[in-house]
C-alpha positions in Angstrom: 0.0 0.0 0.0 1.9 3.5 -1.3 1.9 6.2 1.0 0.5 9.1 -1.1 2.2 12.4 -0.1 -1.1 14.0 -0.9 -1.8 18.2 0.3 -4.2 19.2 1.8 -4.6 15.1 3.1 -8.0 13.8 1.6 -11.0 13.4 4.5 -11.3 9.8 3.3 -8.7 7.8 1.6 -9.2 4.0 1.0 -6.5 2.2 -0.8 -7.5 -1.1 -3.4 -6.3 -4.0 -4.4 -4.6 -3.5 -8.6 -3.7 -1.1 -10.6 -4.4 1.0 -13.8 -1.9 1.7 -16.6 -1.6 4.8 -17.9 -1.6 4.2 -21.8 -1.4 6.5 -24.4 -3.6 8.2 -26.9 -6.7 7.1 -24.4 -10.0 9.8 -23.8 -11.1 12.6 -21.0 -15.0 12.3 -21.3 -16.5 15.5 -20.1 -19.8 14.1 -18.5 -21.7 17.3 -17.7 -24.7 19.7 -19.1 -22.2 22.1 -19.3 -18.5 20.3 -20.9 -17.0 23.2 -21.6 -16.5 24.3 -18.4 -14.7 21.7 -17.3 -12.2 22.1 -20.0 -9.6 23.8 -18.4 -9.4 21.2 -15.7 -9.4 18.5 -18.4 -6.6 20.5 -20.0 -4.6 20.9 -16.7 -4.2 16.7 -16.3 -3.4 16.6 -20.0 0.0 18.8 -19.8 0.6 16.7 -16.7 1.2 13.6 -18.7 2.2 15.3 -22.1 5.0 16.8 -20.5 6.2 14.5 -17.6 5.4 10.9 -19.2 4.7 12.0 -23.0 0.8 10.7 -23.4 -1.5 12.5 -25.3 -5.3 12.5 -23.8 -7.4 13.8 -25.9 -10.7 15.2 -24.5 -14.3 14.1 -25.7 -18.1 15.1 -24.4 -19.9 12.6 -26.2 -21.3 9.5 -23.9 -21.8 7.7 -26.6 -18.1 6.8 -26.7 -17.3 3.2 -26.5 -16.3 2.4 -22.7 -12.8 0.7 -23.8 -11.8 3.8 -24.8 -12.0 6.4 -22.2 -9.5 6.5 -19.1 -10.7 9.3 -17.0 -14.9 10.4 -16.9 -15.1 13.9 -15.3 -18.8 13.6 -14.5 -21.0 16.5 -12.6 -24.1 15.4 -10.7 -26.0 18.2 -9.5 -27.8 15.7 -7.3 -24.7 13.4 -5.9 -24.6 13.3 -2.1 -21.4 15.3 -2.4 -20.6 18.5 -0.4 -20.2 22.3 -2.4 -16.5 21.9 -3.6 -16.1 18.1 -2.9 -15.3 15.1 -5.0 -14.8 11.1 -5.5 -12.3 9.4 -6.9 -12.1 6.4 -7.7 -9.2 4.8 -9.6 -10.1 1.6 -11.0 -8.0 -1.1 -13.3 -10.3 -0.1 -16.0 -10.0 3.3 -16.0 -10.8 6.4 -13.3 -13.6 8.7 -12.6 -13.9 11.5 -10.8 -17.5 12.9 -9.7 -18.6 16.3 -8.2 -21.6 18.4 -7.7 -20.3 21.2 -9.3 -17.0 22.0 -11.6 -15.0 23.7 -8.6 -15.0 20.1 -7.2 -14.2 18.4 -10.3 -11.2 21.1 -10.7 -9.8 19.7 -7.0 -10.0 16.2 -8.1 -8.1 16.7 -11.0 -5.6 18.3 -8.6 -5.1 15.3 -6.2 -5.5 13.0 -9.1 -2.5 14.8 -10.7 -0.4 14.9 -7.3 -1.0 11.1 -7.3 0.6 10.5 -11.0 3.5 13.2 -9.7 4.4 11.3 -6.6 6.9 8.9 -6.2 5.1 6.2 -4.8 3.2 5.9 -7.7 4.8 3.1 -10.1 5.8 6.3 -12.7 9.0 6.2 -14.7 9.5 9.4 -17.3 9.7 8.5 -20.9 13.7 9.5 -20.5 14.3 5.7 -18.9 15.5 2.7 -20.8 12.4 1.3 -21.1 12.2 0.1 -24.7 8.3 1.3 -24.1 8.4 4.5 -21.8 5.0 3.6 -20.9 5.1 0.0 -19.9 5.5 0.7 -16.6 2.8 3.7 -16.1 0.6 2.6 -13.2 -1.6 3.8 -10.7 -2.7 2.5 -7.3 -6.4 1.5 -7.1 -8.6 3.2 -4.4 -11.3 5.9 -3.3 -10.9 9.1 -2.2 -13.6 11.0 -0.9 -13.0 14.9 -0.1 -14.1 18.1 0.8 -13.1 21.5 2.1 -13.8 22.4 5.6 -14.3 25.9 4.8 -15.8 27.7 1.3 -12.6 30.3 1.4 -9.0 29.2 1.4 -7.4 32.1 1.5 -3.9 33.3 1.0 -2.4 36.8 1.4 0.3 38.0 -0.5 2.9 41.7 0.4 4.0 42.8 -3.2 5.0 46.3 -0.8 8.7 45.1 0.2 11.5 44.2 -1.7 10.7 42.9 -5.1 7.8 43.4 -6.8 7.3 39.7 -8.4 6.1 39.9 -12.3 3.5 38.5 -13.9 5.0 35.1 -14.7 5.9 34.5 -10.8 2.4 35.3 -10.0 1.0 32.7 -12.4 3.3 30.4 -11.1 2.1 30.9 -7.7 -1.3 30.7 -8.7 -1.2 27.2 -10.3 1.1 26.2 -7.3 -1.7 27.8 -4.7 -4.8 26.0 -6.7 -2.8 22.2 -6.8 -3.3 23.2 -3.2 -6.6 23.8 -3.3 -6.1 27.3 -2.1 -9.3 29.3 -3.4 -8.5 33.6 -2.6 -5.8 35.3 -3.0 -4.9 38.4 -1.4 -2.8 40.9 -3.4 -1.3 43.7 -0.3 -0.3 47.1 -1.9 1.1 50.0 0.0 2.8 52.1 -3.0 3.2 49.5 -5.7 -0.1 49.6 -7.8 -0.2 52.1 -10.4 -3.2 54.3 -9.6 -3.6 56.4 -12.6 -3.9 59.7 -10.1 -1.4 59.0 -7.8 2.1 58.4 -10.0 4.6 60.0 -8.1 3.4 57.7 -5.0 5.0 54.7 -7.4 7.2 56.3 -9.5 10.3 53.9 -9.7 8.6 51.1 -7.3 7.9 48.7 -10.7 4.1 48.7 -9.9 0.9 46.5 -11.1 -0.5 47.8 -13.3 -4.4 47.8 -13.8 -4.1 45.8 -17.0 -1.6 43.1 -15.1 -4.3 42.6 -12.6 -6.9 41.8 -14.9 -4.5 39.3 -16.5 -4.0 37.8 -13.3 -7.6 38.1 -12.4 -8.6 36.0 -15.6 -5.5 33.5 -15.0 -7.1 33.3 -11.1 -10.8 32.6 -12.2 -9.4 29.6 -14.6 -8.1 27.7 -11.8 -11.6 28.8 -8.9 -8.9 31.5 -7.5 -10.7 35.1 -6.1 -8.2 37.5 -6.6 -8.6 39.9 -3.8 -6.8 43.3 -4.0 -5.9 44.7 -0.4 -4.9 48.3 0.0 -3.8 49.5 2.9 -5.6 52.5 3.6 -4.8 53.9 7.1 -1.1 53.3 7.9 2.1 51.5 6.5 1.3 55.2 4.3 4.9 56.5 4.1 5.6 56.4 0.9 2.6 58.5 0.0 2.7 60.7 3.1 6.2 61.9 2.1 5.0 63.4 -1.2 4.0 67.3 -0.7 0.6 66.3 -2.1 -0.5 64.1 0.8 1.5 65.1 3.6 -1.2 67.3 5.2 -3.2 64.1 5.5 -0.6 62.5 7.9 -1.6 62.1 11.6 2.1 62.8 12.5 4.2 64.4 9.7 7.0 65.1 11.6 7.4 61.4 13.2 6.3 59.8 16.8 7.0 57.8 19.5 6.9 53.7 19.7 7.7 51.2 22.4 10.4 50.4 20.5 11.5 53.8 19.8 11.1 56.9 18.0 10.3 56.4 14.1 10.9 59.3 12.0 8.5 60.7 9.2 4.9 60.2 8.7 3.4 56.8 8.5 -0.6 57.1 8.8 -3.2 58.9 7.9 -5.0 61.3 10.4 -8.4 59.3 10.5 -10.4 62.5 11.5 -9.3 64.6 8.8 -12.1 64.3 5.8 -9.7 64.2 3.2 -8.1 61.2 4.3 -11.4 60.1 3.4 -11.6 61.1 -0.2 -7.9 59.5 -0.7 -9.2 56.7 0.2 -12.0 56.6 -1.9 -9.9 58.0 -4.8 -8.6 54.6 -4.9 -11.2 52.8 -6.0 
């Protein structure tokens, strides 16, 4: 019985006796009112085995296909005793299904089924070994898995204020690493590094987001049942606005003020009584 390095650890796991080979050119039936929502889920497990083990799945939403063909069934039933978000697996020496009430669940079993063809307990060699057939030796472990979230929002938050702001590409690649994970809102926190179109010299040389990059990010998010969350600070950690001539009236202490762990210079909040600070604040929207 493999021990399957699985995150987050499935509520119900139950390991069976066989296997199923992972052959190529085999089928992805999309069983659902709606297929073509599930076809980014569909195409995430099919770059999974193009590029690691050099299969091609291709991906079909006809169940009229004969059975002997198709390896996985990605099958939504509105009605299945399944939580919001949940999902069974079920590996099987003729092929594997996975079943959800809606296509966020589907999209998590694809997940765990892909961290169970990535890990190495699996019985998984790469198509770079000395197999004479690469995929002779492709198999899975047999067994159930039966899941779902404890809570709706999974929720990440992420400082692009310090150091380096991280481009677009990292952020994609943190996305699809967050929603392997099942992680399903992501917090974006901004002091001075989004580019508001009325507020440049507050980011001026600080490599900022801009408004177009989020969008991006928020239609890269959606694919993969990620809420992208922006979260501007809006009271203090202000200092590189309150510096600027323009906004330094606004600040409760321009000159600096006392901490317990000594005295910090320059201004750092806003003065929360003053109704401008009010209309800055809403000027970010």
């Amino acid at each position: 019985m493999p021990d399957l390095p699985l995150l987050p650890v499935p509520r119900h796991l139950v390991m069976r006796d066989g296997t199923f080979a992972l052959c190529d050119h085999r089928l992805i039936l999309l069983d659902s009112a709606t297929p073509h929502a599930l076809r980014f889920a569909a195409a995430r497990l099919q770059h999974t085995l193009r590029e690691q083990f050099g299969l091609t799945w291709q991906v079909v939403a006809s169940t009229a296909t004969p059975r002997d063909q198709i390896a996985l069934t990605l099958r939504v039933a509105t009605d299945a005793p399944i939580r919001a978000q949940g999902y069974e697996l079920d590996i099987a020496p003729d092929g594997t299904t996975i079943i959800a009430r809606d296509n966020k669940g589907i999209f998590y079993g694809i997940c765990t089924l892909i961290q169970i063809i990535q890990s190495p307990t699996s019985n998984l060699q790469s198509p770079t070994s000395n197999l004479q057939s690469p995929t002779s030796n492709l198999q899975l472990p047999c067994l159930h898995i039966s899941d779902y979230p404890d809570f709706p929002a999974r929720g990440i938050m992420l400082d692009i204020s310090r150091d380096k702001v991280p481009t677009l590409e990292t952020l994609r690649e943190l996305v699809d690493l967050l929603a392997g994970r099942k992680i399903n809102q992501l917090q974006l926190y901004t002091e001075h590094t989004f580019a508001y179109r009325n507020h440049p010299e507050v980011w001026a040389n600080a490599s900022p987001m801009t408004g177009e990059e989020i969008l991006d990010l928020d239609a890269y998010c959606r694919e993969r049942h990620i809420e992208l969350v922006p979260n501007q600070n809006s009271f203090g950690h202000l200092a590189r606005w309150l510096t600027h001539p323009r906004y330094l009236p606004l600040a409760e202490a321009p000159d600096g003020f006392n901490t317990p762990w000594g005295y910090r210079e320059g201004p750092f909040s806003l003065c929360p009584i003053d109704p401008r600070s009010i209309e800055l604040i809403r000027s970010f929207m």
